[in-house]
C-alpha positions in Angstrom: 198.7 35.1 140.3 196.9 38.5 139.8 193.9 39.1 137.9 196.0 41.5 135.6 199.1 39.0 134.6 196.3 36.9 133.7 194.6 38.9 131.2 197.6 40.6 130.3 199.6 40.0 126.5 202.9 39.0 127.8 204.0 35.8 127.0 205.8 33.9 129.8 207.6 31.1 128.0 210.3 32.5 127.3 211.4 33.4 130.7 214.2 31.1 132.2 213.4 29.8 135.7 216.6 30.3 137.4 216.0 27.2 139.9 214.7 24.8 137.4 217.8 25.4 134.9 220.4 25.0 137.9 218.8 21.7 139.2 219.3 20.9 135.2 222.5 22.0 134.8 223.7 20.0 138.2 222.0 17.2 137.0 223.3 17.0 133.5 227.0 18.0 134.8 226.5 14.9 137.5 226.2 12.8 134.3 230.2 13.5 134.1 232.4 10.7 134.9 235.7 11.9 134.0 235.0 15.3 135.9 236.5 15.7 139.8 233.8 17.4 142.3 235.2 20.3 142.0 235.5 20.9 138.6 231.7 20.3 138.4 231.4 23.0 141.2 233.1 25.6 139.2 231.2 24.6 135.9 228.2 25.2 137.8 229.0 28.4 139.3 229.9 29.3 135.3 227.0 28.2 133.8 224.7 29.6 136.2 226.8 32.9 135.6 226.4 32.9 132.7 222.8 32.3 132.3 221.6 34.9 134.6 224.1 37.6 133.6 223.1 36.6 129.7 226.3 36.6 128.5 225.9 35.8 124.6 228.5 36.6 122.7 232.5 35.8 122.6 233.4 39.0 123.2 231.6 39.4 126.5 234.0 36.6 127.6 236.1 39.1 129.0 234.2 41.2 131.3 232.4 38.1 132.5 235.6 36.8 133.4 236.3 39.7 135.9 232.9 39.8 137.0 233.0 36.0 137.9 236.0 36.8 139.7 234.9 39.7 142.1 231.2 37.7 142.5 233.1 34.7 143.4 236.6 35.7 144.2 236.2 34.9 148.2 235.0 31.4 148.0 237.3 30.5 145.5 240.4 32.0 147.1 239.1 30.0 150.2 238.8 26.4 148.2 242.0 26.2 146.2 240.9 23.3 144.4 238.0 25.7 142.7 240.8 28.2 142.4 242.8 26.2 140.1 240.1 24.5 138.4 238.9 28.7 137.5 242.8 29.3 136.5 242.3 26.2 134.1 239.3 27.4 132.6 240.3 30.9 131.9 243.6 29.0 130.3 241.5 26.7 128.2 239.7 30.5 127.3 242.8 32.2 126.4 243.6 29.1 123.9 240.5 29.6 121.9 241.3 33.0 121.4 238.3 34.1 124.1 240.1 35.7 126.8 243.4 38.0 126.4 246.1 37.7 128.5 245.8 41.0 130.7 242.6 40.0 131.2 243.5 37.0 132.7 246.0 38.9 134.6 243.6 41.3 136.2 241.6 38.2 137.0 244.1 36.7 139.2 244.5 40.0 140.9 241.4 40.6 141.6 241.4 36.7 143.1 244.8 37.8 144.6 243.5 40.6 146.2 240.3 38.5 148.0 242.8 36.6 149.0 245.3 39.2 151.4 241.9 40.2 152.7 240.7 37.4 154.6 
């Protein structure tokens, strides 16, 4: 550590330590008994989305949705058990009112898409 983050006035605590909260995360969402492996996977790959991209709010649902799905698009149009587990989720979205319905859409065309270009 350098002399001047030592004497400096910012306050560290509050910073998330992006290896620390994903060992968490998998360990709490091992906890899960009536979860498949790959559901797990994908709530991992959500969680830690969400936490590093600080998505807050409902309304940034959305455009984390499509972001998810171009970051990730590839690997899950590769596994097709993550790909359905993702299509669940964004289904369990749309029924609490978080995600519309042409969002969703351009979602699974962006997926589609990764898909045709392997």
């Amino acid at each position: 550590m350098a002399l001047e983050q030592v004497l400096s006035d910012r306050d560290s605590e509050d910073e998330v330590d992006d290896d620390i909260a994903d060992f968490e995360d998998r360990r709490m969402l091992d906890d899960f008994v009536d979860v498949t492996t790959h559901e797990k996977q994908l709530m991992h790959l959500w969680n830690s989305f969400v936490r590093k991209q600080r998505v807050l709010a409902d309304g940034h649902i959305p455009w984390a949705c499509e972001a998810f799905s171009k970051l990730h698009g590839r690997d899950l149009s590769q596994r097709k058990a993550l790909l359905w587990c993702w299509r669940l989720f964004m289904v369990k979205l749309w029924n609490h009112n978080l995600l519309d319905a042409p969002t969703m859409d351009r979602c699974n065309l962006i997926l589609g898409n990764c898909n045709n270009n392997q």
